[in-house]
C-alpha positions as CSV (number, residue, x, y, z in Angstrom):
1,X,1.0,-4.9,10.9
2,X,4.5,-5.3,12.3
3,X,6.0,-2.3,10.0
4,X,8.0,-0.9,12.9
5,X,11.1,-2.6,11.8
6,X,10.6,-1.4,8.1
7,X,9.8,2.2,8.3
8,X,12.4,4.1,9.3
9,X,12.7,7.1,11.3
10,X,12.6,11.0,11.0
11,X,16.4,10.8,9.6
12,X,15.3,8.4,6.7
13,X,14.1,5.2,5.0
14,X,15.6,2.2,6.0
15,X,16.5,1.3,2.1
16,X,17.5,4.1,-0.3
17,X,16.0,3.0,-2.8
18,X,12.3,3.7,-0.6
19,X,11.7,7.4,-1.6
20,X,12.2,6.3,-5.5
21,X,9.1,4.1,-5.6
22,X,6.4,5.7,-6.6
23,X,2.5,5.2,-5.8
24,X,-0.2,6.5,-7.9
25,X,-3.5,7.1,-6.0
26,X,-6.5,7.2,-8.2
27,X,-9.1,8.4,-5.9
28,X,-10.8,11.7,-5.1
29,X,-8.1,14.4,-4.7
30,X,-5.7,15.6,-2.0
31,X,-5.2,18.1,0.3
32,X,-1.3,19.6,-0.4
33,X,-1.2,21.8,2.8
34,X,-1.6,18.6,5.1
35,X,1.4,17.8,7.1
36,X,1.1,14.3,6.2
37,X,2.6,15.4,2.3
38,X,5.1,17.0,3.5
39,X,8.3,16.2,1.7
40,X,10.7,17.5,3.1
41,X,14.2,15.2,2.9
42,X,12.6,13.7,-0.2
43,X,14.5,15.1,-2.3
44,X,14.6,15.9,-6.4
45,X,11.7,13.6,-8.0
46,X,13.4,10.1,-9.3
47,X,14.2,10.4,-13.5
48,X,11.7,7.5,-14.4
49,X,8.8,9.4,-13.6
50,X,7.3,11.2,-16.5
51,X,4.0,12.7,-15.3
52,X,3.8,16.4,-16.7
53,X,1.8,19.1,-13.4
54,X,-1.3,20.1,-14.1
55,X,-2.5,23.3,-12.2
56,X,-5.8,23.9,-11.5
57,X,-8.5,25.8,-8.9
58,X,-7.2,26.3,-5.5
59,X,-4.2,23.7,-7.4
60,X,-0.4,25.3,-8.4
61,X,1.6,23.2,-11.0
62,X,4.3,23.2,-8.2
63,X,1.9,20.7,-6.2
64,X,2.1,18.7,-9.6
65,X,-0.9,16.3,-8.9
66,X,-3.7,15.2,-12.1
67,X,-7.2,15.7,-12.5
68,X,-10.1,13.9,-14.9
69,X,-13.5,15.3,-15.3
70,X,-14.7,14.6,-18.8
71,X,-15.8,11.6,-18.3
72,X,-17.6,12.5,-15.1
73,X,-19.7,16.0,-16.8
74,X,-20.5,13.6,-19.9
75,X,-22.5,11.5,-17.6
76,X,-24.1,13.6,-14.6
77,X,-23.6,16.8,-16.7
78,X,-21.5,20.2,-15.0
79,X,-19.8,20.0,-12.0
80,X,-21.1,22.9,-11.2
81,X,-24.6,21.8,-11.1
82,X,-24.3,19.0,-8.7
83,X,-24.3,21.2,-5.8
84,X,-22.0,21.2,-3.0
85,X,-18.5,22.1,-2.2
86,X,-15.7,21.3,-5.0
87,X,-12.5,22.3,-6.9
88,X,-12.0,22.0,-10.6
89,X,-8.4,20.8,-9.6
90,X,-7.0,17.9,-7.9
91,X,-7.4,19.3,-4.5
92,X,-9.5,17.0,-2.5
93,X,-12.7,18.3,-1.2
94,X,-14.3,15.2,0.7
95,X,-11.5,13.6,2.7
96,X,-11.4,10.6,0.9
97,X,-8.5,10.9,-1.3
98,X,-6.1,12.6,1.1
99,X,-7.0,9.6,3.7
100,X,-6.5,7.2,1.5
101,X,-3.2,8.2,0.5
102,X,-1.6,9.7,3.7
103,X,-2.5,6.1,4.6
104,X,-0.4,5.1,2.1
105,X,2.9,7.3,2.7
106,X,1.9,10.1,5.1
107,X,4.8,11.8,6.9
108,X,5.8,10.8,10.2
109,X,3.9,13.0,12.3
110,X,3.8,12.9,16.6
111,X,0.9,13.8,18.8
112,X,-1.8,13.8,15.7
113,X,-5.2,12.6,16.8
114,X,-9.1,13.7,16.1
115,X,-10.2,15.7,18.9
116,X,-8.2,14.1,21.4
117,X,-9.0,10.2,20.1
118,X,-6.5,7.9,18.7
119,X,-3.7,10.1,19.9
120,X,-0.1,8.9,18.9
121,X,2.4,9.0,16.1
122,X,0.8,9.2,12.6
123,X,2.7,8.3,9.0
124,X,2.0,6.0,6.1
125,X,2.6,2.4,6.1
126,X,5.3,3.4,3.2
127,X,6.5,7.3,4.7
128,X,8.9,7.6,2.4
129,X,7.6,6.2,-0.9
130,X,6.7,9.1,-3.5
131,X,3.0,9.8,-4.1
132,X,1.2,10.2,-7.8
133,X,-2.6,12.0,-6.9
134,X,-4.7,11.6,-10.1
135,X,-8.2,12.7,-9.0
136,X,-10.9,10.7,-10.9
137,X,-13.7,11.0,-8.6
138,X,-16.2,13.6,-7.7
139,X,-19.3,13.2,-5.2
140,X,-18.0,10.0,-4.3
141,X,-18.7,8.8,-7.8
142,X,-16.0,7.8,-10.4
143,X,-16.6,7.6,-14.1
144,X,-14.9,5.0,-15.6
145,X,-13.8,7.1,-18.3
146,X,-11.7,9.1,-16.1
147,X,-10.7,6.0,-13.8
148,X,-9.2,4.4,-17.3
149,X,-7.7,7.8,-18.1
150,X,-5.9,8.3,-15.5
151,X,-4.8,4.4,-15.3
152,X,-3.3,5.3,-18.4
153,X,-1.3,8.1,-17.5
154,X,-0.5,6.8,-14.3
155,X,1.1,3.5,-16.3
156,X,2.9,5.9,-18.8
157,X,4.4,8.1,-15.9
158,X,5.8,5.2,-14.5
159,X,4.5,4.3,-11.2
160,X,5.6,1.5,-9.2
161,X,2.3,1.0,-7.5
162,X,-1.5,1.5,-8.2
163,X,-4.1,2.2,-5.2
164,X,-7.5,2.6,-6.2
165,X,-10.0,2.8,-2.9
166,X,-12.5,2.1,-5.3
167,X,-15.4,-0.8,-5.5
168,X,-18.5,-1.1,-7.9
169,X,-21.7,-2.0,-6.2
170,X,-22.8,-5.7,-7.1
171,X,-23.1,-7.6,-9.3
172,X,-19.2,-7.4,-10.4
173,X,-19.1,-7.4,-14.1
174,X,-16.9,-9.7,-16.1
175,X,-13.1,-8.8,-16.6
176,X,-13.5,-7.6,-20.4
177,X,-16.3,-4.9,-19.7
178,X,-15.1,-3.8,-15.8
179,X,-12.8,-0.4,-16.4
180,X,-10.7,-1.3,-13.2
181,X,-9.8,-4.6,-14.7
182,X,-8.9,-3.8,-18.6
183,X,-6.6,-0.8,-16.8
184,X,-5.3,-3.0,-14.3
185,X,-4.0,-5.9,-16.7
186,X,-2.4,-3.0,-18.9
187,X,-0.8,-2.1,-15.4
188,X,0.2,-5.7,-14.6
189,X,2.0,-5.9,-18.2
190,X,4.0,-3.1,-17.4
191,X,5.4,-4.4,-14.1
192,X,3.2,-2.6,-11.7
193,X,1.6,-3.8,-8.6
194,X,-2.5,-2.7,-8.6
195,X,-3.8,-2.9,-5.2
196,X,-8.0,-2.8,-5.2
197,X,-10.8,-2.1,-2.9
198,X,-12.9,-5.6,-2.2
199,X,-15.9,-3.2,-1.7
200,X,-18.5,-2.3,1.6
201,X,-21.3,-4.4,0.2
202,X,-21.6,-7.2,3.9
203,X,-22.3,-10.3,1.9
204,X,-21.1,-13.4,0.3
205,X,-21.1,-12.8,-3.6
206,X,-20.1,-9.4,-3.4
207,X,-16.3,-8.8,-3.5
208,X,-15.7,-6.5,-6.3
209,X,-12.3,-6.0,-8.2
210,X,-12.0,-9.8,-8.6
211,X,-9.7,-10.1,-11.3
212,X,-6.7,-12.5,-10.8
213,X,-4.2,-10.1,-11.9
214,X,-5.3,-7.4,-8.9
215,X,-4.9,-7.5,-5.4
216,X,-7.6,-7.5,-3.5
217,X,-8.0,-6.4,-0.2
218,X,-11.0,-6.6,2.3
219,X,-11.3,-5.2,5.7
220,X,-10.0,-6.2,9.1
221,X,-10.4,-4.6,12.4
222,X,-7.5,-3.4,15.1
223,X,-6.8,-3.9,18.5
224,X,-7.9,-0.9,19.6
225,X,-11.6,0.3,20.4
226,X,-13.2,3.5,21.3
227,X,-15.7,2.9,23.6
228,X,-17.4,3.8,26.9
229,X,-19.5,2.3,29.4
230,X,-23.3,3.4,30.5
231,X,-24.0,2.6,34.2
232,X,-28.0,1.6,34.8
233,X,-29.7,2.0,38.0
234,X,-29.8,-1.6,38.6
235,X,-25.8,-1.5,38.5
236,X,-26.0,-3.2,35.0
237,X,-22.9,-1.8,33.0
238,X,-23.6,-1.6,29.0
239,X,-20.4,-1.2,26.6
240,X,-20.7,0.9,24.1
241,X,-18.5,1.1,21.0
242,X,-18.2,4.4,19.2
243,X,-15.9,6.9,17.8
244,X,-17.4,10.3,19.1
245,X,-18.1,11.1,22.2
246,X,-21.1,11.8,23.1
247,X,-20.7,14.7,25.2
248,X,-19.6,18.0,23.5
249,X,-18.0,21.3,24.7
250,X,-20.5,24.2,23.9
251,X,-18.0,26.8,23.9
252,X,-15.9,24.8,21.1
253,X,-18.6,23.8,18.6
254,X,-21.5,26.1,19.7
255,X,-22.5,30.2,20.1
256,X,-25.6,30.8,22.8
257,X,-26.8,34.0,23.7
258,X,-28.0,33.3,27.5
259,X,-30.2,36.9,27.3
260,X,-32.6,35.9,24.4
261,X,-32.1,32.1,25.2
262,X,-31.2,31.3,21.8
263,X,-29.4,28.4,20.4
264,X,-27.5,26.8,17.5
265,X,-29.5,23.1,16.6
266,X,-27.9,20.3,18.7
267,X,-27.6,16.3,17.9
268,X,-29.8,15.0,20.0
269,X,-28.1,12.8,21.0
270,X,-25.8,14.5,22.2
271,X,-25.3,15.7,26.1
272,X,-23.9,19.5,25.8
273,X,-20.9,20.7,28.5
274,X,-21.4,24.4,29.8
275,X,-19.3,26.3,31.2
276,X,-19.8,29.1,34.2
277,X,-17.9,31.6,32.7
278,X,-18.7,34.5,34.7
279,X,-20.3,35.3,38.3
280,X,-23.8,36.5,36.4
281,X,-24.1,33.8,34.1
282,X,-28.0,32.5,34.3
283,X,-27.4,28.8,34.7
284,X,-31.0,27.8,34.8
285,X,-30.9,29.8,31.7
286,X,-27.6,27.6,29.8
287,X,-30.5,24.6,30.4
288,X,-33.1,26.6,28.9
289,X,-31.3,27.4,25.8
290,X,-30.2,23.9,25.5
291,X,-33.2,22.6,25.5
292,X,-34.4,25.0,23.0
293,X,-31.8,23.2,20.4
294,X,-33.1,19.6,21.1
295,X,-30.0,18.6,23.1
296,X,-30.5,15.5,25.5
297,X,-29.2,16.6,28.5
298,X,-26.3,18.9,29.9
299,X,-23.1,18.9,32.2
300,X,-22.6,22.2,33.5
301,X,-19.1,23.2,34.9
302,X,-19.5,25.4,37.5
303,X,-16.1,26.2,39.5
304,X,-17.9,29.0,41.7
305,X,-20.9,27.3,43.6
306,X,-20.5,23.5,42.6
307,X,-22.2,22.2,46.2
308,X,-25.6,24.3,45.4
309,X,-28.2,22.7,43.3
310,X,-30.0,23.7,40.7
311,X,-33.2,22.3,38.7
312,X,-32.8,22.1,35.1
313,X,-35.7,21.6,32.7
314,X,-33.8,19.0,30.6
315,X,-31.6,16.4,32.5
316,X,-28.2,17.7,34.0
317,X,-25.5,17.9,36.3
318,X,-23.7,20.2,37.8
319,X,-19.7,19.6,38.7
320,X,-16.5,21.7,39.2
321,X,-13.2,22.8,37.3
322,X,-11.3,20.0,38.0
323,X,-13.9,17.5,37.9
324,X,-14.4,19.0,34.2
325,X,-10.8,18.9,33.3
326,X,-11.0,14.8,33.9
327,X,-14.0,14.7,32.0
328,X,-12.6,16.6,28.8
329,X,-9.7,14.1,29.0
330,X,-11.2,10.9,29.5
331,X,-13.8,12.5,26.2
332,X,-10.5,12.6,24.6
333,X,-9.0,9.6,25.4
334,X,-12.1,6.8,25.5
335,X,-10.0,4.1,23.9
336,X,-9.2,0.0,24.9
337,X,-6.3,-1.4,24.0
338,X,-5.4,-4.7,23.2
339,X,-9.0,-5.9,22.5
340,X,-9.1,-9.8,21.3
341,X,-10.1,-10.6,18.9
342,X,-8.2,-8.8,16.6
343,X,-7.8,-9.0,13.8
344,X,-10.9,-10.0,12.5
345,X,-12.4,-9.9,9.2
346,X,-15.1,-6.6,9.8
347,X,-19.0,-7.1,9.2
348,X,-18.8,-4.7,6.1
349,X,-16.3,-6.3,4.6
350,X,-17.6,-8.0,0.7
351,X,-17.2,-11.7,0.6
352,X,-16.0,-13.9,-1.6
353,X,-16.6,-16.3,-3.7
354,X,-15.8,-14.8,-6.9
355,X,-18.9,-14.4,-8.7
356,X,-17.2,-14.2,-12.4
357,X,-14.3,-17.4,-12.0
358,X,-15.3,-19.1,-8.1
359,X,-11.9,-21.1,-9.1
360,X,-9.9,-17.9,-8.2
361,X,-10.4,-17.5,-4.9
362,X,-11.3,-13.7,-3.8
363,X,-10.9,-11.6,-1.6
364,X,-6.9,-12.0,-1.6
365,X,-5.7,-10.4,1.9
366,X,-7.1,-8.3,4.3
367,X,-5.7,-5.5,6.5
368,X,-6.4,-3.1,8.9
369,X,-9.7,-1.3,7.8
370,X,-12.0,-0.5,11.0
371,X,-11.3,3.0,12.4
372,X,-8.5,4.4,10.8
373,X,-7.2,7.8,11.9
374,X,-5.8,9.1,8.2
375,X,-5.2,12.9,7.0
376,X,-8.5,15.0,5.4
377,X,-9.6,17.9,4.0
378,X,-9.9,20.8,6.0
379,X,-13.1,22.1,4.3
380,X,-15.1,18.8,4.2
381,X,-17.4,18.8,7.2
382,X,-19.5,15.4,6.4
383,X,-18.7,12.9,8.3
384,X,-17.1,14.8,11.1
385,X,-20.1,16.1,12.5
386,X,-20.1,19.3,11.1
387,X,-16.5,20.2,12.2
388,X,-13.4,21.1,10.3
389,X,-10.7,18.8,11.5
390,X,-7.4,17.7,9.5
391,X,-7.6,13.9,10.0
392,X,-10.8,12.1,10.6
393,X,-11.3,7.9,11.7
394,X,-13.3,6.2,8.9
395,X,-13.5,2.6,8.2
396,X,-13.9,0.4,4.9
397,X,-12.0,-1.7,2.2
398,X,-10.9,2.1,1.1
399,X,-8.9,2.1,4.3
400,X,-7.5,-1.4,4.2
401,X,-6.2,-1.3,0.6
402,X,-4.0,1.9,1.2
403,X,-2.0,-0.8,3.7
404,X,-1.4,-3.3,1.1
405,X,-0.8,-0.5,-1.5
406,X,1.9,0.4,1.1
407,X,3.0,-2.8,1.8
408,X,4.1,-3.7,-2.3
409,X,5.4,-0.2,-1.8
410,X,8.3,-1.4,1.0
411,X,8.6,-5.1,-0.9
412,X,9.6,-2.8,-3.9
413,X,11.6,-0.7,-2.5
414,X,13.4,-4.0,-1.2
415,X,12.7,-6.2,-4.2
416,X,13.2,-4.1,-7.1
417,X,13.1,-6.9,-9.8
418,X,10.1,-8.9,-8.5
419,X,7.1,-8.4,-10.6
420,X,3.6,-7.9,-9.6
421,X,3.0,-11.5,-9.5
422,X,5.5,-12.0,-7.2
423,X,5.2,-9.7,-4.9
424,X,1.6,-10.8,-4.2
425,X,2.5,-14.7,-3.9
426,X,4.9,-13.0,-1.0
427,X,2.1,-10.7,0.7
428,X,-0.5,-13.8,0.4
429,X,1.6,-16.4,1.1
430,X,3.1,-15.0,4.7
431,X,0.1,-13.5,5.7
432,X,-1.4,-14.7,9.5
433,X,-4.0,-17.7,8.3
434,X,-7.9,-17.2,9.0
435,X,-9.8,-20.0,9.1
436,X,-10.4,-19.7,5.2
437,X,-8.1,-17.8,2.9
438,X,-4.8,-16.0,2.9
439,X,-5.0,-14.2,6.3
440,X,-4.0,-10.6,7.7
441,X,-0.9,-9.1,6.0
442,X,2.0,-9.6,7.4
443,X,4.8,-7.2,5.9
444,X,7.6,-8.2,7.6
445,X,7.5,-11.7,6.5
446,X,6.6,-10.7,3.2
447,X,10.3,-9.8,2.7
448,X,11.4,-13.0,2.6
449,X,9.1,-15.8,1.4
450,X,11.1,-18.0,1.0
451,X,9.1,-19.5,-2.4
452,X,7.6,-17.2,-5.1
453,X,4.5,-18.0,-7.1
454,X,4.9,-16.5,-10.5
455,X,2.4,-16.0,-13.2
456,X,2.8,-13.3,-16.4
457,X,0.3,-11.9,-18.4
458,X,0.9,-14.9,-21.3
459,X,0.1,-17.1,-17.7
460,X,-3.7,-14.7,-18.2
461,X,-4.5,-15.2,-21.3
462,X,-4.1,-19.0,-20.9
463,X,-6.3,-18.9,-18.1
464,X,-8.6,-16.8,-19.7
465,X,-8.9,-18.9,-22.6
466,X,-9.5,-22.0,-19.9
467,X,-12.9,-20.3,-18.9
468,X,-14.1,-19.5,-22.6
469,X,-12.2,-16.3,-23.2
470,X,-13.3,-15.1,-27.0
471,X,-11.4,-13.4,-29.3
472,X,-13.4,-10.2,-29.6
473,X,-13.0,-10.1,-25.7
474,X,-9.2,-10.7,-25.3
475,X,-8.7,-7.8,-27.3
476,X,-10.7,-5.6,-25.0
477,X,-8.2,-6.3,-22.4
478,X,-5.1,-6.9,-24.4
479,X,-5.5,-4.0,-26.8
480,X,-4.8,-6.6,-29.8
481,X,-5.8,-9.6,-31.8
482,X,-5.8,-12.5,-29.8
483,X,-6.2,-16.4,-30.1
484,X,-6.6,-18.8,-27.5
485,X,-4.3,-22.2,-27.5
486,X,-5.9,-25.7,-28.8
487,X,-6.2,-27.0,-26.6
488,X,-6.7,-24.6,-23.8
489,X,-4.9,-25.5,-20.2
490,X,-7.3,-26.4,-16.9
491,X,-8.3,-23.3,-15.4
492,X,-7.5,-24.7,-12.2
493,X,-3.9,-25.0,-13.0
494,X,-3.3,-21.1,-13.1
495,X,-0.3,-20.3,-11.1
496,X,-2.2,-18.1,-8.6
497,X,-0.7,-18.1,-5.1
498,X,-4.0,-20.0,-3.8
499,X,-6.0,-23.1,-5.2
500,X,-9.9,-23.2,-5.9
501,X,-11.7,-25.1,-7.7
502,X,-15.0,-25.1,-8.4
503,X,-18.2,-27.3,-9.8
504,X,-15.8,-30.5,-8.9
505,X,-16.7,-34.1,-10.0
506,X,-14.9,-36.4,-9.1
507,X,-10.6,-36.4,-8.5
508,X,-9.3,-33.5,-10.2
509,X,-5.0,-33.3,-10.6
510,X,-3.6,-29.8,-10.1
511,X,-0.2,-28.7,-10.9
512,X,2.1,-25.5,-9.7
513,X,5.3,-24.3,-10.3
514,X,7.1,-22.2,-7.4
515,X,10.5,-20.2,-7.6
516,X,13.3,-20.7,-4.8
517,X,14.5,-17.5,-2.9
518,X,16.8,-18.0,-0.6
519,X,20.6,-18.3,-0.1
520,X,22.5,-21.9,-1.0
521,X,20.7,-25.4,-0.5
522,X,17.8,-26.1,1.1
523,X,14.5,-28.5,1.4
524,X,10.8,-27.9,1.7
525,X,8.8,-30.8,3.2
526,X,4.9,-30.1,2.6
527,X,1.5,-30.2,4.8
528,X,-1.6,-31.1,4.0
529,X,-4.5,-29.1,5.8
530,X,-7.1,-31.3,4.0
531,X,-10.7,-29.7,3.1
532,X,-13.6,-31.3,4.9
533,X,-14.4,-34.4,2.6
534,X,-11.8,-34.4,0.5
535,X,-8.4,-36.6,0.3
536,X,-5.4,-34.2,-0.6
537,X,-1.9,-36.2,-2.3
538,X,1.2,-33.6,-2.8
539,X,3.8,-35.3,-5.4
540,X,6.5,-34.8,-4.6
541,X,6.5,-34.4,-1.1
542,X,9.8,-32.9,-0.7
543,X,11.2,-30.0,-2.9
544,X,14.9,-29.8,-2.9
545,X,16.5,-26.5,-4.5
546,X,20.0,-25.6,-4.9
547,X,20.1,-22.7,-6.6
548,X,18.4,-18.9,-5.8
549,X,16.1,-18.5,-9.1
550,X,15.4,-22.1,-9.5
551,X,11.9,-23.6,-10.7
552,X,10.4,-26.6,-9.1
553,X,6.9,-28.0,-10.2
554,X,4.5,-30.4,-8.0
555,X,1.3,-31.9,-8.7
556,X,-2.0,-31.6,-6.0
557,X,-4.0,-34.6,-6.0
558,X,-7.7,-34.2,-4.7
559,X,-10.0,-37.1,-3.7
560,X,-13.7,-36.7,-2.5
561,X,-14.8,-38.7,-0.1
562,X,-18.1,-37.0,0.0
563,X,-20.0,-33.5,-1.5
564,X,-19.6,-30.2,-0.2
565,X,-24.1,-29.5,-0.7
566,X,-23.1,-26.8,-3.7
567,X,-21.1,-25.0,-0.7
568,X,-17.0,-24.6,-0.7
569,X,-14.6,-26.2,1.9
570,X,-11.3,-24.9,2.6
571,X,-8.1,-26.0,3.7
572,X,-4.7,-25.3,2.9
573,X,-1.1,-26.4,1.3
574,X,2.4,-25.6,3.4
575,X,5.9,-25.6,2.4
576,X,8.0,-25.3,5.2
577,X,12.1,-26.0,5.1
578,X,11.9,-25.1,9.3
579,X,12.7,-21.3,8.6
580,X,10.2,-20.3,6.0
581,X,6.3,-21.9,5.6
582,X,5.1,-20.7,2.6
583,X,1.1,-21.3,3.2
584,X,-1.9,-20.9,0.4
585,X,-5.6,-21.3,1.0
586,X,-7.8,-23.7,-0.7
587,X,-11.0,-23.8,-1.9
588,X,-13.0,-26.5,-3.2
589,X,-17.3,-27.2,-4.3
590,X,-17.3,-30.6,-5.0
591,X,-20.6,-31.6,-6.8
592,X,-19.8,-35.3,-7.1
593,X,-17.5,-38.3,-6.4
């Protein structure tokens, strides 16, 4: 992501304003005694926030975190009668929560890996940003009563940011009846960055979280891979891609009694390492026992009589000490560097086009998502193979959003002033292009954009009236009585940092207004990337700005020259003054000339 440059060291933040912006993670908990929350050099908690501690099971009031369960125990009933693990308190219980925010601002930690993969320095996109836990979610489900609850105290304690790793299953629902959405747009009113979850659900149609006012992230893979290589007898080499090895140390995960031949259940998939530990250890017996608990085969480390053979009942090998020392490292260590593509947008990843308005065009970014090493909790052993470890790689939009959400965390910290709106015109408009949509984040350039796309919530309702917005519904989301404009604007003219447009007949005018920021005069000249089919006409063609804060408008002209067959076409618009280029996708289903 480039964030080198931006995150400091372990004597600071580069800004110092970056330890008084505050992120609030809804999600499922934390776990306090990771050294990923330490906060140490922190300091006293900034005045603005308001959030009162809330103690709880397991939970002190000094590690001042939030926790919602009414709504949850309304609809599934006790907590105590779901079965499984849990603490009536914000302490995380399933991982989830603590790697989604020590994702987010994690401590700078060296040498942290899982089990010897992904070793390196660990921290948070944002390390020194200030975290808000309000635990919503239980089992891995979230009621939306207690998602909307805690929205509401988040807004009212005054956080800068809002991360919610969370994602409704398809079909989205519309904006006036999805939880996420009314709470987000009450967020957006009061300044605050929401970054959202795009959802796990592979297809196009799918992206959840869709609503114009929230950033939404999908997933996008890393240059890294952890992966091996399986030999054949007819020299044919297989790669395999994985993220536990498939050989495990006995002695570390498993006890066997080599009298009585007994043995803990094995994965069977899994090849088992033995050790020779003493001279009268039975080794025919270590294959026995092994093959009792369904193992696949076994190494067996024998640093007394390695040259003589043995016949083992299940498939096995025997090597020495040192032999077993390279083994147990390269287990550790079975990671490529470098791998291209990368990044790419990941298989799992939801896909757009926005099922509720196709005209705003969704997901918005994507960032790293595929294999993240991130803290956990130390009592959660699903997922992790039935071990306790205190960080764990998962992958999903729950991953990549945590990266944005720590991304608007350093453009705050740096941009103080800039509103929601803005600061996602600046993470959308610099990010590295795809071949359709925004791109990959791109943090550094984020920080200067050169041109801001603005929009307020007045700028939502408009739009919102432009699709057939009714009363009854703006009030849902507005918390008031609310008329539309007659008549209403285009829909397509909503100053969103990207332009779609969809069910298209014929040539269809579309205006935008962006905001200079920069230092003294300067000019933008445009580019045209045009959509397969279609005839795109910028007027004018040149923006010239004096002035840091001043407003220019321009008007898009699009001309088919032929239908898109109900599908979309993409290209894109560029403003570039030879310093800055200030790129936004677009999107276009034209039905007719």
């Amino acid at each position: 992501m480039g964030l080198n440059p931006l995150c400091g060291n372990n004597q600071g933040p580069v800004t110092s304003s970056a330890s008084d912006v505050i992120v609030g993670v809804i999600d499922g908990g934390s776990w306090p005694e990771s050294e990923s929350f330490s906060d140490t050099g922190l300091g006293a908690v900034p005045i603005k926030f308001k959030g009162e501690c809330v103690a709880g099971e397991n939970f002190t009031s000094d590690n001042c975190n939030w926790f919602y369960f009414k709504g949850f125990e309304a609809e599934n009933g006790p907590l105590e009668d779901i079965g499984g693990t849990f603490f009536r308190s914000a302490r995380d219980s399933d991982g989830h929560g603590s790697h989604t925010s020590s994702t987010i601002a994690g401590a700078i930690l060296p040498n942290v890996s899982l089990s010897g993969m992904a070793r390196g320095t660990a921290r948070g996109g944002a390390s020194y940003a200030r975290l808000a836990i309000y635990k919503a979610c239980w089992f891995n489900l979230c009621s939306d009563a207690d998602v909307v609850s805690a929205m509401d105290d988040a807004i009212n304690d005054g956080v800068d940011i809002l991360s919610l790793s969370l994602a409704l299953d398809p079909p989205q629902p519309i904006y006036f009846t999805n939880a996420i959405s009314v709470g987000a747009f009450h967020a957006f009113k009061k300044g605050i960055v929401v970054s959202c979850s795009a959802g796990n659900s592979f297809s196009p149609k799918t992206a959840a979280n869709v609503a114009p006012w929230i950033l939404t992230v999908a997933a996008s893979s890393l240059d890294r891979e952890f992966g091996s290589n399986i030999y054949l007898g007819n020299s044919q080499v297989l790669k395999v891609i994985f993220t536990n090895a498939i050989m495990i140390f006995i002695s570390d995960f498993l006890k066997i009694d080599v009298l009585s031949g007994t043995i803990n259940t094995v994965d069977p998939a899994k090849i088992v390492v033995c050790t020779i530990e003493v001279l009268t250890d039975v080794r025919r017996q270590k294959a026995v026992a092994e093959q009792l608990g369904e193992g696949a085969g076994m190494k067996l480390i024998d640093p007394i009589v390695k040259e003589v053979g043995f016949q083992f009942v299940i498939p096995g090998t025997l090597i020495g000490q040192e032999e077993a020392q390279q083994l147990q490292a390269y287990m550790q260590t079975q990671r490529v560097l470098n791998t291209k593509p990368a990044p790419k947008v990941t298989v799992f990843s939801s896909q757009g086009p926005n099922v509720i308005t196709p005209g705003i065009i969704k997901p918005d970014i994507t960032a790293p998502g595929l294999n993240i090493l991130a803290a956990w909790s130390s009592i959660s052993t699903v997922g992790t193979g039935g071990r306790r470890v205190n960080y764990n790689i998962i992958s999903g939009t729950s991953m990549s959003c945590p990266h944005v959400s720590a991304a608007a965390a350093i453009l705050k910290s740096y941009r103080p002033s800039w509103s929601p709106a803005a600061i996602k015109s600046a993470i959308m408009t610099t990010a590295t292009p795809f071949d359709f949509g925004s791109g990959h984040i791109n943090p550094l350039a984020a920080l200067n954009p050169g041109l801001i796309y603005r929009f307020d919530s007045s700028d939502v309702i408009d739009f919102l009236c432009s699709i057939g917005a009714r009363p009854a519904q703006l009030k849902i989301l507005t918390g008031q009585t609310t008329y539309c404009q007659n008549p209403t604007k285009q829909s397509s003219d909503f100053n969103n940092p990207s332009i779609g447009v969809s069910n298209m007949k014929g040539s269809i005018p579309v205006y935008r207004t962006v905001t200079y920021y920069g230092t003294g005069p300067t000019a933008y000249v445009v580019k045209a990337d045009d959509p397969a089919g279609v005839q795109v006409t910028v007027t004018p063609a040149q923006l010239k700005f004096t002035k840091t804060g001043e407003n220019m408008s321009f008007r898009i002209d699009f001309k088919p020259l032929k239908t898109s067959d109900g599908n979309f076409v993409f290209g894109a618009l560029t403003w570039s003054n030879g310093v800055h280029k200030v790129r936004r996708p677009i999107a276009l289903q034209v039905l007719s000339l």
